[in-house]
N, C-alpha and C positions, 0 to 999 in steps of 0.2 A: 727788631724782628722777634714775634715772640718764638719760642720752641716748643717741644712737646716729650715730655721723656717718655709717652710711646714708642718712638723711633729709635729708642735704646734698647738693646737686648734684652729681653723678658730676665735673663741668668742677670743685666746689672737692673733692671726696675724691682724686680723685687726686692731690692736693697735699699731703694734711696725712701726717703722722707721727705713729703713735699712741704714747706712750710711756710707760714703767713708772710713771710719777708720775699719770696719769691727761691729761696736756696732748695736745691734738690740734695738734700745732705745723705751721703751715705751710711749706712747704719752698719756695715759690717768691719770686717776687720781690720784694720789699718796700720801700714808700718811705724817707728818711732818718729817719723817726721811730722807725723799726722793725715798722711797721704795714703789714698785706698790704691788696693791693685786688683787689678780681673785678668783672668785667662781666655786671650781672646785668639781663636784659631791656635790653639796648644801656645801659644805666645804669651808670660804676663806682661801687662803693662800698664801704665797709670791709668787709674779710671779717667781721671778727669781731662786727662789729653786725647782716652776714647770716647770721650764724650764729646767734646769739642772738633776730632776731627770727623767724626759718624757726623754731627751736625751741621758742621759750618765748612769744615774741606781742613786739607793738610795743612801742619804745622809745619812751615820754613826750617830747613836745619839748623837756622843761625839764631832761631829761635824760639824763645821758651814762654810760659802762661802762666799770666799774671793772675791773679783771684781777685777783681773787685771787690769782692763783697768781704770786705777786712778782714783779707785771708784765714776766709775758711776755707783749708787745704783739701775739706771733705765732702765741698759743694761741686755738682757736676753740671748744673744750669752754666750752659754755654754762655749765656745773656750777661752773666758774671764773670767772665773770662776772656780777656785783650791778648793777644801773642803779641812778646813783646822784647828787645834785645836783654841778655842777661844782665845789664850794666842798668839797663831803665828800669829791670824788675828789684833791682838791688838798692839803685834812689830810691824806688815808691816803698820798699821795707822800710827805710830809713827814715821817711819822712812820716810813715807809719806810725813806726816804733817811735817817733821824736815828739810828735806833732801834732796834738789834736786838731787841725785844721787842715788833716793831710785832704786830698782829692778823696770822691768814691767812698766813703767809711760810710755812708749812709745804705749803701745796698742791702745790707742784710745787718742788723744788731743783737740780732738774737738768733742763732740758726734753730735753737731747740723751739722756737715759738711754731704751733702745730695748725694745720688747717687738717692734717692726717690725711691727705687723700693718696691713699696706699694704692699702689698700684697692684697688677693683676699678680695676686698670690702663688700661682703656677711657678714651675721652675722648667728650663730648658736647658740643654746644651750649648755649648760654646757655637756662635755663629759664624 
């Protein structure tokens, strides 16, 4: 199913970078994890779980999201993101981290690779 990061908040599209690999990488500030946050309804919280839940519906409590695309923590393409138990997201690092032959590492190889299509430059308030 493809997405549209139109459907994202003008406040998080002007952030991302759309790129040849398919990753909507965010381009702003990021905490030490490598993980973007946005202020949504006075609330922060991770971009990329508002990403995925704005597009695809809620996130199970018992469960957390994985990054396809060889976790890049800073991709918010839903299309790149499985909800998945925290003990399965903790295999697929392992297997990552281990294993060139892991699943998935093909989605994205280069997030900085640029098609640039910037989205609408505008800024808005929190939605």
């Amino acid at each position: 199913m493809p997405f549209d990061p139109a459907d994202l908040t003008r406040t998080v599209r002007v952030k991302l970078h759309l790129c040849g690999c398919g990753c909507w990488v965010w381009t702003g500030a990021t905490n030490p994890a490598g993980y973007a946050g946005v202020k949504m309804r006075g609330q922060r919280v991770l971009a990329h779980r508002y990403a995925y839940e704005r597009l695809i519906g809620p996130i199970p409590p018992e469960m957390t999201i994985d990054h396809l695309c060889d976790r890049h923590r800073n991709c918010l393409n839903p299309a790149h993101m499985e909800a998945v138990t925290g003990s399965e997201n903790s295999i697929r690092a392992n297997k990552r981290r281990f294993h060139d032959d892991a699943p998935d590492r093909s989605l994205c190889t280069d997030p900085s690779t640029s098609t640039d299509q910037s989205t609408d430059p505008e800024s808005d308030t929190d939605e």
